[in-house]
N, C-alpha and C positions, 0 to 999 in steps of 0.2 A: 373510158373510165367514168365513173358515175361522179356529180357532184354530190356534197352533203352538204347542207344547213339545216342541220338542225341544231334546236336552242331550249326547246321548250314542249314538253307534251302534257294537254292536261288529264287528267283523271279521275277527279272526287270533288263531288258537293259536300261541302260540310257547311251550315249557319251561311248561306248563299257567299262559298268559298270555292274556289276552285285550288289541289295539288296539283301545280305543274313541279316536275323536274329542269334540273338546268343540266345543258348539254357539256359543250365546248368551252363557252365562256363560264360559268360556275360550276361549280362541285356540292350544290346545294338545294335543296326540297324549300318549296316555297307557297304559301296559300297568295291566291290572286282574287280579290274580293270583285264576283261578278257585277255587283250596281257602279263602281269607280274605277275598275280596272289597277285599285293600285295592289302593291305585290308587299308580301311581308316572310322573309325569311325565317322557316320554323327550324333548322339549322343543316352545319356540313353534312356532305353522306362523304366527302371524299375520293368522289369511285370517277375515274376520264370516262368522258364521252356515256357516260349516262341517259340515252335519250330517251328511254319510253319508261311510260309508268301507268298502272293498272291496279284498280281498287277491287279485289274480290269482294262483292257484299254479302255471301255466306258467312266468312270471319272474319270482315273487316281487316283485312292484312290489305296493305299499298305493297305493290311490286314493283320493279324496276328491273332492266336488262341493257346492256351495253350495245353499240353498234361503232364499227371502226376500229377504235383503240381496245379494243377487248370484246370478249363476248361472255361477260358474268352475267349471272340472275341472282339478283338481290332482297330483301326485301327491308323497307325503309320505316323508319318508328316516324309515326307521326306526328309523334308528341317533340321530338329534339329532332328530324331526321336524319339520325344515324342508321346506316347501313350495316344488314349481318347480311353474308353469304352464304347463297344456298350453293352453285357453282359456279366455283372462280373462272369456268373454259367453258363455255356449251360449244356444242360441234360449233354453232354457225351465231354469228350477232344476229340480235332483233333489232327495227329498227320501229319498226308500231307493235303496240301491247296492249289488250281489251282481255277482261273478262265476261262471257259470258256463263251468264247466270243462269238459261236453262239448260242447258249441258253441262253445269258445272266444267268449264273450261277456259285454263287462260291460252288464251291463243295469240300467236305472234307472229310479223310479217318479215321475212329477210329478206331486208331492202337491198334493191341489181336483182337478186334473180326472182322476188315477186311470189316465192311460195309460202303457204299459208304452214305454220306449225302449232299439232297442242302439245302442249308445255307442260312436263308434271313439275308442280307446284314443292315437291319434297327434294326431287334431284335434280332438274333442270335439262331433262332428258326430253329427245324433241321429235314427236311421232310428223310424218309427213300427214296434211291433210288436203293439200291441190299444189301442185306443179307448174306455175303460172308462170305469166309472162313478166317481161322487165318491170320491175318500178322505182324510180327514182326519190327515196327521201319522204318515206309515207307515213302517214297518221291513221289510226284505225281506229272503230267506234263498232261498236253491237248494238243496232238499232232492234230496241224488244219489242215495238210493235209491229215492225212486218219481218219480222225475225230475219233482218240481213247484216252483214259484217261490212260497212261502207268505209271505203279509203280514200286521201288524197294525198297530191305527190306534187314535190318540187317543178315539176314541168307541167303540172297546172290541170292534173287531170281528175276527174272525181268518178267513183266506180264503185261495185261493188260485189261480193262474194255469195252467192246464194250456198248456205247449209242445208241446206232442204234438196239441193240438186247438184251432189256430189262437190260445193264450193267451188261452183264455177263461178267465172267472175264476166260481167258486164258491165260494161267502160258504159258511162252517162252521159259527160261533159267534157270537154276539154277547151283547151285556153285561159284556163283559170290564173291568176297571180301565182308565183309560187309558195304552196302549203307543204306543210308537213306534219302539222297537228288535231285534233278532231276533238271535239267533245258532241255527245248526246244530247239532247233536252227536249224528251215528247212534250208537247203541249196539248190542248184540247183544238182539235179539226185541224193541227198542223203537223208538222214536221222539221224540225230543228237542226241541222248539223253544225254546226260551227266550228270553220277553219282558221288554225292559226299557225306562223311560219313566216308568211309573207312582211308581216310588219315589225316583229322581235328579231327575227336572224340580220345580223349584222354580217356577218361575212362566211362564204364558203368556201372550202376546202375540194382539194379534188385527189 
């Protein structure tokens, strides 16, 4: 049986701000200011086990979806974070949620069995896009310059999804601390992922 810690996923720059969501321990949308790291609650959403959250930048909508205690997709105001529901049940919880921007798609990981889903954004209806292998408790990010969908997972592995060849997935790293969170940040001549999980999860469930 698989562990969970999750606690935290981030999602959106705003005014050099990061949207994480809160998992297990809150019920609450929160900007995390990336120069101090410190966290400022924008309000409840209410919803258990809320772990991923995704910024469409077409329409500025912040997403969210359950993993464990439920399997809603939501989508959260930014302004108060209150939660409306798009589906109270999708077949399957997500446990990582990225939008990418040149397919126009939110796409999302069901954490254990490791397969990649696009997600329509109106019904919460969940086409299959790769059939993967296990992953334990993962963070997902859409890297847009070398167009890949990169994850990491509670048992320390980092890897990632190529969209260009049928989203197959090829494992990088392993041994990492345990992650569950991902943000993006191209820079110029670099490359930015940054994992989070390892040092906000306080305690795992099984």
């Amino acid at each position: 049986m698989k562990s969970c810690g999750k606690h935290q996923k981030q999602s959106k720059f705003v005014n050099n701000s990061l949207f994480p969501g809160i998992g297990t321990d809150r019920n609450g949308l929160y900007t995390v200011d990336t120069g101090t790291g410190a966290a400022t609650l924008v309000g409840d959403h209410g919803i258990n086990d809320l772990f991923s959250v995704a910024w469409d930048s077409t329409t500025d909508t912040l997403y969210a979806a359950q993993f464990l205690g439920g399997s809603g997709l939501y989508t959260l105001d930014q302004g108060n974070g209150s939660a409306t529901t798009i589906d109270p049940g999708m077949d399957r919880g997500i446990g990582g949620l990225m939008y990418d921007a040149s397919r126009d798609m939110l796409v999302g990981s069901s954490d254990g069995a490791g397969d990649l889903y696009d997600i329509d954004r109106g019904t919460g209806a969940q086409t299959l896009l790769f059939d993967g292998p296990f992953v334990n408790d993962s963070g997902l990010v859409h890297d847009t310059v070398n167009d890949l969908y990169w994850g990491i997972d509670w048992s320390g592995n980092l890897f990632y999804y190529d969209p260009n060849n049928g989203y197959a997935r090829t494992d990088v790293m392993t041994g990492f601390a345990s992650h569950d969170g991902l943000a993006y940040i191209p820079a110029p001549g670099s490359l930015a992922v940054l994992g989070l999980g390892g040092l906000v999860a306080t305690r795992r469930r099984r």
